[in-house]
N, C-alpha and C positions, 0 to 999 in steps of 0.2 A: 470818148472818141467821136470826132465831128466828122462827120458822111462827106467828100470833097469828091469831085469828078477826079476821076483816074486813082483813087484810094481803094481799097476792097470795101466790102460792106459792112455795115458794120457789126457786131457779136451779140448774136440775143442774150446773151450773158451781160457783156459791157454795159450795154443800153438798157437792162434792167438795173443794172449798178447805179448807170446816171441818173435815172428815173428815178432808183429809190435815195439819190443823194438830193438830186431837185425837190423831190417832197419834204424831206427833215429840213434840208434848209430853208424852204421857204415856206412851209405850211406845219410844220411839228418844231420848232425850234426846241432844242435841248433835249431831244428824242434822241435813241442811238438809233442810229440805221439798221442794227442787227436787230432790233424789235420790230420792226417793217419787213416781213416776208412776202416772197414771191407773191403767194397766193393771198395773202391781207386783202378786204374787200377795203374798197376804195372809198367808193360812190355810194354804194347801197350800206353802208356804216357812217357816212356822214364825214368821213374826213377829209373827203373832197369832196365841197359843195361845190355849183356850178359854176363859181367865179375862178375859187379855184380849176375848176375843171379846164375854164378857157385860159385860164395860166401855164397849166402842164401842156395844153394844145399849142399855146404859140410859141412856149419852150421846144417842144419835137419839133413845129415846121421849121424852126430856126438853126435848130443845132443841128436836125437831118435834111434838111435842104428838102420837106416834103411838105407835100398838100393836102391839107384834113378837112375832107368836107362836112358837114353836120350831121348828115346821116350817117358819118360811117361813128360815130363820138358815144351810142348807144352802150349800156352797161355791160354786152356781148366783148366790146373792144377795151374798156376802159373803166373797168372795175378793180381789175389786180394787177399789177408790177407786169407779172408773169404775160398775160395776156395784148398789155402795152406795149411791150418788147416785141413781143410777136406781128403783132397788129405794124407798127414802127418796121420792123424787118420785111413784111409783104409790103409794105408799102416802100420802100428803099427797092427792092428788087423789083417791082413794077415800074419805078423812076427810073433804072438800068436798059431798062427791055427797051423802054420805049426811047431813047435817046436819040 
């Protein structure tokens, strides 16, 4: 679900769906998505190295219409699905506030 002004926000649920469907497809090919859990370490296991990493980064600002600065990109926000989504959702409802 893409984030659109005057849309609802979008579902920490959803956006870890998409999140874990953008990894398989573009970084695990021929992986099922159901062996990628929430909490799967990301970053700190190697599966997202840092190019990757700026991969999944200009994926979010694109399809959530957000702004990711470098400092906030730290293994605290973008280690696991779970965490991504979350991180993705404060940042979607900070974009609303301030409009």
């Amino acid at each position: 679900m893409t984030a659109t002004p005057g849309r609802p926000s979008p579902d920490v649920l959803e956006v870890a769906d998409e999140i874990r469907r953008f990894i398989v497809r573009r970084y695990l090919p021929g992986e099922s998505p159901s062996n990628l859990l929430d909490d799967t370490p990301l970053r700190s296991t190697g599966i997202l190295d840092s190019l990757a990493t700026l991969g999944l980064i200009s994926f979010l600002e694109q399809e959530y219409h957000i702004g990711i600065n470098a400092y906030e990109t730290d293994v605290d926000n973008f280690d696991c699905i779970r965490d991504i989504a979350a991180f993705v959702a404060r940042k979607d409802a900070g974009r609303r506030t301030t409009r």
